[in-house]
C-alpha positions in Angstrom: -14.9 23.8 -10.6 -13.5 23.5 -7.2 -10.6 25.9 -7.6 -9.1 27.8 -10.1 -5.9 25.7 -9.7 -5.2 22.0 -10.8 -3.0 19.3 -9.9 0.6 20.2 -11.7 0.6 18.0 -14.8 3.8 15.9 -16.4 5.8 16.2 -13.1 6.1 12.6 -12.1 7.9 10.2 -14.1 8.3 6.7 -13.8 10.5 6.3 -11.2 8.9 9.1 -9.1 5.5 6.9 -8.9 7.8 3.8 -7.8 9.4 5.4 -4.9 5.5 6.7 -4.1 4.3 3.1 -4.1 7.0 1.4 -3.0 7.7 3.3 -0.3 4.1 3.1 1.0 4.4 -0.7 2.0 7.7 0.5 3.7 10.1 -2.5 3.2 12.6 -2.1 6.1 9.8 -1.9 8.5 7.9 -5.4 6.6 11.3 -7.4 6.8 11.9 -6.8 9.9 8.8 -6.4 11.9 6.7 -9.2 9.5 9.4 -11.7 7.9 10.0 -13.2 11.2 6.2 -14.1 12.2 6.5 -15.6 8.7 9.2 -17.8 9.5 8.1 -18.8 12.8 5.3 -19.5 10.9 6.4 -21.1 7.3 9.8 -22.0 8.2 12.8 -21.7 5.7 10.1 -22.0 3.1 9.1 -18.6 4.0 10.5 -16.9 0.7 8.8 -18.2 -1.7 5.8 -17.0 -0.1 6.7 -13.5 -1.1 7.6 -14.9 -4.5 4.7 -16.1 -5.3 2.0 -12.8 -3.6 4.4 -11.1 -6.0 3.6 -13.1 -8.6 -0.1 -12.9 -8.2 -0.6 -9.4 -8.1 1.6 -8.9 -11.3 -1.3 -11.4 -13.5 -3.5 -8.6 -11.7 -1.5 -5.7 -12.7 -1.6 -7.3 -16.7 -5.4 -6.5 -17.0 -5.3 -3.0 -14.4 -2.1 -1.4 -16.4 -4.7 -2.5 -19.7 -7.4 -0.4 -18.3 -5.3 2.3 -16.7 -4.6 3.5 -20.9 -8.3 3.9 -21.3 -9.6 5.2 -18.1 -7.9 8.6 -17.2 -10.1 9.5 -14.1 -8.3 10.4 -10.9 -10.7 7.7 -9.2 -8.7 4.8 -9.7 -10.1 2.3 -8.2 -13.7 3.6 -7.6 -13.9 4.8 -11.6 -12.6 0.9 -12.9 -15.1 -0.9 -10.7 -17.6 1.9 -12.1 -17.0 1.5 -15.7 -16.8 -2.3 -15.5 -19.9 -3.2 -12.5 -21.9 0.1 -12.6 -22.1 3.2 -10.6 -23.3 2.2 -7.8 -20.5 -0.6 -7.0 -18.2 2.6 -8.0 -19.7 4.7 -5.0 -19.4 1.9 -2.6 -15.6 1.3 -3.7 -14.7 4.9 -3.5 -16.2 4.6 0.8 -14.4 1.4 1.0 -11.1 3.1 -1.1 -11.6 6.1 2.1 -11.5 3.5 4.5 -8.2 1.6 3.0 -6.0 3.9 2.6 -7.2 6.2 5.6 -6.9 2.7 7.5 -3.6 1.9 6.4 -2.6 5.5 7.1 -3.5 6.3 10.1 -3.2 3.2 12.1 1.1 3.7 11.5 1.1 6.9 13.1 1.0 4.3 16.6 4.0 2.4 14.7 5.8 5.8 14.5 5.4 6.2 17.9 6.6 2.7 19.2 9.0 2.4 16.2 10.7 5.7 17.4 10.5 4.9 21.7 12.2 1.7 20.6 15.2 3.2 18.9 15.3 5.8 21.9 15.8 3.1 24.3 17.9 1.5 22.1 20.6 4.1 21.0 20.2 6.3 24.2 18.5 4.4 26.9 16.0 6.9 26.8 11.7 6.1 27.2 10.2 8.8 24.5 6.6 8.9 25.2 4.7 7.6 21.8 1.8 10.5 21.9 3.6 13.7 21.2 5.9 11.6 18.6 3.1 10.4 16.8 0.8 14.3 16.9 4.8 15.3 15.5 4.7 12.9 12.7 1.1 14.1 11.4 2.4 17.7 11.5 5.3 16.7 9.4 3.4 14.4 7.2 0.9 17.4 6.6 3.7 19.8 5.8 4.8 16.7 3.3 1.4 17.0 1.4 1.1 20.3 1.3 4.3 20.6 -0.5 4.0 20.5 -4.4 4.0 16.6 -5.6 7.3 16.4 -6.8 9.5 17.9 -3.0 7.3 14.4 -2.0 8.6 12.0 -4.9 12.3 13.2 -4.3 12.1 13.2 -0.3 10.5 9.4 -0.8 13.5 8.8 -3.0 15.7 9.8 -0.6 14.2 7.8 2.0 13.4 4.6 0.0 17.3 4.5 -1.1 18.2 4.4 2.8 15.7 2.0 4.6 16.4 -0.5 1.3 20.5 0.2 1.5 20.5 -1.0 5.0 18.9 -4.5 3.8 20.8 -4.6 0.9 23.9 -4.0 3.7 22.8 -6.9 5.5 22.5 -9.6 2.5 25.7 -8.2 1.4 27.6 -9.1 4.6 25.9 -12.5 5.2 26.6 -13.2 1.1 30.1 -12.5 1.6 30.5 -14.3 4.4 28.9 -17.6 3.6 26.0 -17.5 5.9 25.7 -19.5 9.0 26.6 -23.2 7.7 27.3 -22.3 3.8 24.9 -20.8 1.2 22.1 -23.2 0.4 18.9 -22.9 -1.6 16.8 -25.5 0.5 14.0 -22.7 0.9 12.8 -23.5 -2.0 12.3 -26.8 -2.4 8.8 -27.7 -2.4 8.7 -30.0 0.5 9.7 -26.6 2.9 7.2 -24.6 0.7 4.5 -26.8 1.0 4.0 -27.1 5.2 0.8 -26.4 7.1 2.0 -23.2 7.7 2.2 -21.8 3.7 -1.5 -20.1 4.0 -0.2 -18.2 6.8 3.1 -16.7 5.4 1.1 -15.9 2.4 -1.2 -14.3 4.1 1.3 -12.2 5.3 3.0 -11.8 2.3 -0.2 -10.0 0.6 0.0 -7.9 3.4 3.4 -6.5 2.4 2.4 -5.6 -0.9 -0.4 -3.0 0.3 -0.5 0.3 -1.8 1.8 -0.5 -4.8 -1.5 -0.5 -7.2 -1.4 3.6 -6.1 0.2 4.3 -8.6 -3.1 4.9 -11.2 -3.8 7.7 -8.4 -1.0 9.9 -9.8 -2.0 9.6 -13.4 -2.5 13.2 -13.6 0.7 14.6 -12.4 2.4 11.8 -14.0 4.6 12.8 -17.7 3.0 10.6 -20.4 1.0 8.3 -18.0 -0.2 5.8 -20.7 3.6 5.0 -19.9 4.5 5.5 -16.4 1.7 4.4 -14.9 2.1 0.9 -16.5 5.7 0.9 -16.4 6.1 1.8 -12.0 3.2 -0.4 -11.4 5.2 -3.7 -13.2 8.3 -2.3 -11.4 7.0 -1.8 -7.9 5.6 -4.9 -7.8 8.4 -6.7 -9.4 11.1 -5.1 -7.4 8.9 -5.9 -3.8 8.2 -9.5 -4.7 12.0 -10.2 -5.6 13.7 -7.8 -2.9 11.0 -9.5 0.2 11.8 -12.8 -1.2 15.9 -12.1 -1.5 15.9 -10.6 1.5 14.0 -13.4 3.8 16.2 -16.2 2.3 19.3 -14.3 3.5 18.1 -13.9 6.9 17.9 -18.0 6.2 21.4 -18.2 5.7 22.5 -15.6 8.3 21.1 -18.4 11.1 21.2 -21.3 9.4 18.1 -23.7 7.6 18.1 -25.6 11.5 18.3 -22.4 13.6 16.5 -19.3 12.0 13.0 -20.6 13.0 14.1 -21.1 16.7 15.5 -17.8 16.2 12.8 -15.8 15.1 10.5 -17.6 17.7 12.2 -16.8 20.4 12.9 -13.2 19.5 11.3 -12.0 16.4 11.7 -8.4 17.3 15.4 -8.5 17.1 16.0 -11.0 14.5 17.0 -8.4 11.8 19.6 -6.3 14.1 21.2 -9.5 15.3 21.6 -10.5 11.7 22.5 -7.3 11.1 25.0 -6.9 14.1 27.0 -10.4 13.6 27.1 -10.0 9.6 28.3 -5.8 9.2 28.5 -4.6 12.9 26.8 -2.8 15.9 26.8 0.4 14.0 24.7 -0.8 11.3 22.2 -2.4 14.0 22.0 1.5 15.3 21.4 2.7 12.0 18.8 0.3 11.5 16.5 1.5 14.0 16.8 5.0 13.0 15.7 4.3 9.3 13.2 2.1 10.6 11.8 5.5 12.1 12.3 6.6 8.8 11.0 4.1 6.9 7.5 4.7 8.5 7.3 8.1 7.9 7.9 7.9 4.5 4.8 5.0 4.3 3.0 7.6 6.2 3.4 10.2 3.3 3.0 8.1 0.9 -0.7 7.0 1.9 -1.2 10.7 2.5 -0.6 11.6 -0.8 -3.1 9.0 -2.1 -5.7 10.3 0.2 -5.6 13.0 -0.8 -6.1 12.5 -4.2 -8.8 10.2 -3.8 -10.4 13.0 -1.6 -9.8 15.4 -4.5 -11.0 13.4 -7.0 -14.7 12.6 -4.9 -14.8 16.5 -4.2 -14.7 17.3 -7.9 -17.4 14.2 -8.4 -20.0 16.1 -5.9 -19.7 13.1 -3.6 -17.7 15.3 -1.1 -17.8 18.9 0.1 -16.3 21.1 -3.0 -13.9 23.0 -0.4 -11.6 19.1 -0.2 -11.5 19.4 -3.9 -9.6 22.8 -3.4 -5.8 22.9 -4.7 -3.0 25.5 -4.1 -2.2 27.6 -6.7 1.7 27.7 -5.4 2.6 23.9 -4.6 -0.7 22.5 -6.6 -1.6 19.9 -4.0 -4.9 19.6 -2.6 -3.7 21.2 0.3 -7.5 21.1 1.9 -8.0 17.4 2.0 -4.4 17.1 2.7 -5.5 19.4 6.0 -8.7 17.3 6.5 -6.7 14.2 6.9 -4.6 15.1 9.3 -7.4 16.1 11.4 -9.4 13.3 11.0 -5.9 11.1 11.9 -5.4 13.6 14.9 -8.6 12.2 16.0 -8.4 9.1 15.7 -4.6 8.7 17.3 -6.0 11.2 20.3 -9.1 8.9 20.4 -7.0 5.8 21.0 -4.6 7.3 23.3 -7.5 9.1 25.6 -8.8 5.2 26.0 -5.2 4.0 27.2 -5.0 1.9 24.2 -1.6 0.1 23.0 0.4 2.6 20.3 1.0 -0.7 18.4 -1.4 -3.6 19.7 -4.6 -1.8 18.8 -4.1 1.6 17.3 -1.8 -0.1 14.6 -2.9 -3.3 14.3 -6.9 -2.5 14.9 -6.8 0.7 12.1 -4.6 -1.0 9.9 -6.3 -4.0 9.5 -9.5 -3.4 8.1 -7.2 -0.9 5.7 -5.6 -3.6 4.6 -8.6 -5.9 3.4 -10.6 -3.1 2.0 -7.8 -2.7 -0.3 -7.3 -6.5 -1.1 -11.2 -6.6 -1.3 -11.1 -3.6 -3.9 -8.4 -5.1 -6.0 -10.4 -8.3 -6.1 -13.2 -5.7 -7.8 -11.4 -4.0 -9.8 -10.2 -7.7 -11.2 -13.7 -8.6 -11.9 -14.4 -5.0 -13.7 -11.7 -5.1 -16.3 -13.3 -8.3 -18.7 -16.9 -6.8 -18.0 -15.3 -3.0 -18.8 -13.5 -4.2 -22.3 -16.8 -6.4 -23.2 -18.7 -3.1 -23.5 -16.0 -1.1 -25.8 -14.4 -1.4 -28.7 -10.6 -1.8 -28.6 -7.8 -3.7 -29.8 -6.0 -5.0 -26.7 -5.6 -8.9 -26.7 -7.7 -11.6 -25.0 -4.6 -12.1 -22.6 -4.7 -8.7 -21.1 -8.5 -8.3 -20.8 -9.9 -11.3 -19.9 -7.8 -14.3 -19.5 -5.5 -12.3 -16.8 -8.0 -10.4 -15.1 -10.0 -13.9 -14.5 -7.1 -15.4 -13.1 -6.2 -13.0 -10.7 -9.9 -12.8 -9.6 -9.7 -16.3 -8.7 -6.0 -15.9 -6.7 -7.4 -12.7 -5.2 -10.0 -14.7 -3.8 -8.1 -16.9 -2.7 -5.7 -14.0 -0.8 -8.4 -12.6 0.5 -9.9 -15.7 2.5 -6.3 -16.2 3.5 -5.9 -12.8 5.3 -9.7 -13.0 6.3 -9.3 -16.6 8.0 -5.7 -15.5 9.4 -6.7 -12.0 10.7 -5.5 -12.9 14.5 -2.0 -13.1 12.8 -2.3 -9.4 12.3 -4.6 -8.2 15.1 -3.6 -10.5 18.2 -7.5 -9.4 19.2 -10.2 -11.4 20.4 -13.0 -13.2 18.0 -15.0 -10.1 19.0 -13.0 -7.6 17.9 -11.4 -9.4 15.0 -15.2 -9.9 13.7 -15.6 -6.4 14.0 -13.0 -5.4 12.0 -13.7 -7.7 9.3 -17.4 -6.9 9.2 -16.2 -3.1 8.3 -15.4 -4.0 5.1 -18.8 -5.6 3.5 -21.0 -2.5 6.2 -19.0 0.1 4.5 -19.9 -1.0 1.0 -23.2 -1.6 1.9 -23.4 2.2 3.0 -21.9 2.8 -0.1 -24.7 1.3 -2.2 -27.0 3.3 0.3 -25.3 6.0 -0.9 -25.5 5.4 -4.4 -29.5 4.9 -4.3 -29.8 8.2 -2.1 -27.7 10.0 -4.9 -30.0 8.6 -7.9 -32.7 10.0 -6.0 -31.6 13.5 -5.2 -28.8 14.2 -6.9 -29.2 12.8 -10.3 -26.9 15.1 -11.8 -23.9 14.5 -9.6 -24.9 10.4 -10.0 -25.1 10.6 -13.7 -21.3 12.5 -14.0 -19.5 9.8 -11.0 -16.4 9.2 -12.5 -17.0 10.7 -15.6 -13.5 11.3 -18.1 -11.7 14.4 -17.7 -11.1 16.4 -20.3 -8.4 15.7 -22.3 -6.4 19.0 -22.0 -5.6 18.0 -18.1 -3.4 15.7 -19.2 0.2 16.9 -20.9 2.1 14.4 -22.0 5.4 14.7 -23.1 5.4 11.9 -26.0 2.4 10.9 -28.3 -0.3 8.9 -26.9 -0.7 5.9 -28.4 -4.5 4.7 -27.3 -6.8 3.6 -30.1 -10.3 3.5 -28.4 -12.3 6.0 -27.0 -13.3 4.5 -23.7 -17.1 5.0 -22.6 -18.2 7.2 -20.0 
């Protein structure tokens, strides 16, 4: 054992795992630094690009909330792709797993930064430099982690209830007054869904969904998590796909079907707070920017917390040094991974900024990007893993959970992925060079990890026979009767 002290069991409950998920693909700051590159780029058709990302990652979610009631390890992704496509495609998801969500993580603390000199200049006319904001904001992120679980869930709560009031705010002011020219529901006619510029705004559209299938991560804290875990990953995704898609059609309306596009061309950065300003008032506008500051910070815990569960869980596994796998025995987090991330992100943003790159052209969009496809690239194997996982067992789930839906959302998350892979200049504004770069990351880093894996047969055997073995039972306290009725394989 790593430590004396565990993760503290039956805290989170649905709800708490939502806000954790939900809050890591930050809505406010999608809407209204995304939506309108989607427009400019889909036109009024725009929303039913959301719709339907939403839409594929729920078939997904059918088969991976299936397979989160008969794997219990803390690997999540790494130990799905492991029990369905072998140990060593597990040890090269759980490097491309660190790379995602380290990705995704750290390449926002450069948003932070820009986010917050943005809303200085705009509330005070003041030029905040974007280092020292951004070395604040991982100082405040650690203290986040190293809090026990549950001070996270309820600040995220918090947090989550504001940046999504204030859009809620805006589609309540341009509801009530009718829109631009009168409330109409052209967007989704299929002749404005169907326009050269559809793969695009999908492509961003997956985007905005990263991190809401985090929620298997917390299966150990979580109270009776053959429930929660199912029931937050169905409502995070439901409640982003419907809330993105509501959201863009009433920015529609605010302009008008004939003006928004010009709109958002011509300024896409202000779009939302001159919806925001004609429809409810300045003072909303103001209050926008501020819980857009917010609104990153509380993605910014949110991938910290899965970090640093994902780095627990490969300390425990051997994979790791034993020390990340260490967990306090007052707030139960994994306090040292929690501390290892932050330097490692300290790093990395000091790295950047010591080269005189952009906060947001490069350290966001160059870190975050390669994030963001490892991730789609391990849902698309965690997909594949669930009908070759249930082939090998004996259970009682239907056809429709474990191989029918899992097969169809392989196929539309290979489709999502060339999307974002043949649109990645929509994300990085890079040359070919460097956009190549970034995408080869994805396929090198899982080729180290079946390196990895080959090295670990070889001289660790014992640490690559136990890789995302099942916990013992007794880590897990549910607070109602579990109702599985197979005994998945190790």
């Amino acid at each position: 054992m790593a430590s004396a002290s565990t993760l503290r069991t039956g805290t989170l409950g649905t709800a708490d795992i939502a806000f954790f998920v939900v809050s890591a693909a930050a809505p406010l700051t999608v809407m209204a630094g995304v939506a309108p590159i989607a427009l400019t780029l889909g036109g009024i058709g725009a929303p039913v690009g959301y719709l339907l990302a939403g839409i594929t990652l729920t078939v997904f979610a059918v088969g991976f909330t299936t397979m989160s009631r008969h794997v219990r390890s803390g690997g999540a992704f790494y130990a799905y792709i492991t029990r369905g496509l072998g140990r060593p495609a597990g040890i090269a998801a759980a490097l491309l797993a660190m790379l995602g969500y380290n990705g995704m993580e750290i390449g926002v603390y450069g948003l932070l930064g820009t986010a917050t000199q943005d809303t200085g200049l705009a509330l005070f006319g003041v030029d905040i430099p974007w280092l020292p904001v951004s070395l604040a904001g991982l100082l405040l992120i650690w203290y986040g982690g190293f809090r026990s679980i549950d001070f996270g869930a309820k600040l995220l709560g918090v947090l989550l209830v504001a940046e999504t009031g204030i859009l809620v705010l805006l589609a309540a002011g341009v509801l009530l007054e009718g829109g631009a020219d009168g409330l109409g529901l052209r967007s989704l006619a299929p002749d404005n869904v169907l326009v050269p510029g559809t793969a695009a705004v999908l492509a961003c559209a997956f985007a905005a969904f990263t991190g809401f299938e985090s929620t298997v991560i917390y299966r150990r804290e979580a109270r009776d998590p053959d429930r929660t875990v199912p029931r937050a990953t169905y409502i995070a995704v439901a409640f982003l796909g419907l809330f993105y898609a509501f959201v863009v059609w009433t920015v529609v309306q605010a302009f008008g079907e004939e003006e928004v596009v010009k709109a958002a061309g011509s300024d896409p950065a202000g779009l939302f707070f001159s919806a925001i300003t004609t429809y409810v008032g300045g003072w909303a506008a103001d209050l926008m920017h501020v819980l857009i500051v917010t609104s990153v910070l509380a993605s910014l815990l949110a991938f910290h917390n899965a970090i640093n569960r994902y780095s627990l869980s490969l300390a425990e596994e051997g994979v790791l040094p034993k020390a990340l796998g260490r967990v306090h025995p007052r707030h139960r987090s994994p306090y040292v991974a929690g501390a290892a991330q932050t330097v490692l992100g300290a790093v990395v943003v000091l790295a950047f900024a010591a080269a005189g790159a952009d906060p947001y052209q490069q350290l966001l969009l160059w870190v975050n990007t390669p994030g963001m496809i490892g991730l789609l690239a391990l849902q698309l194997l965690a997909a594949i893993a669930i009908p070759c996982y249930f082939r090998r067992i004996s259970h009682q789930e239907g056809v429709l959970r474990t191989v029918v839906a899992p097969v169809a959302a392989s196929v539309l998350l290979t489709g999502a992925l060339v999307l974002v892979v043949t649109h990645i200049d929509l994300f990085t504004g890079a040359s070919t060079f460097v956009n190549t770069v970034l995408v080869v990351l994805v396929p090198a880093v899982l080729l180290l990890g079946l390196a990895l894996a080959v090295r670990l047969r070889r001289s660790r055997p014992e640490v690559y026979a136990g890789f995302a073995a099942e916990p013992p039972r007794e880590q897990e306290r549910p607070t109602e009767p579990l109702t599985e009725t197979t005994s998945p394989l190790a």
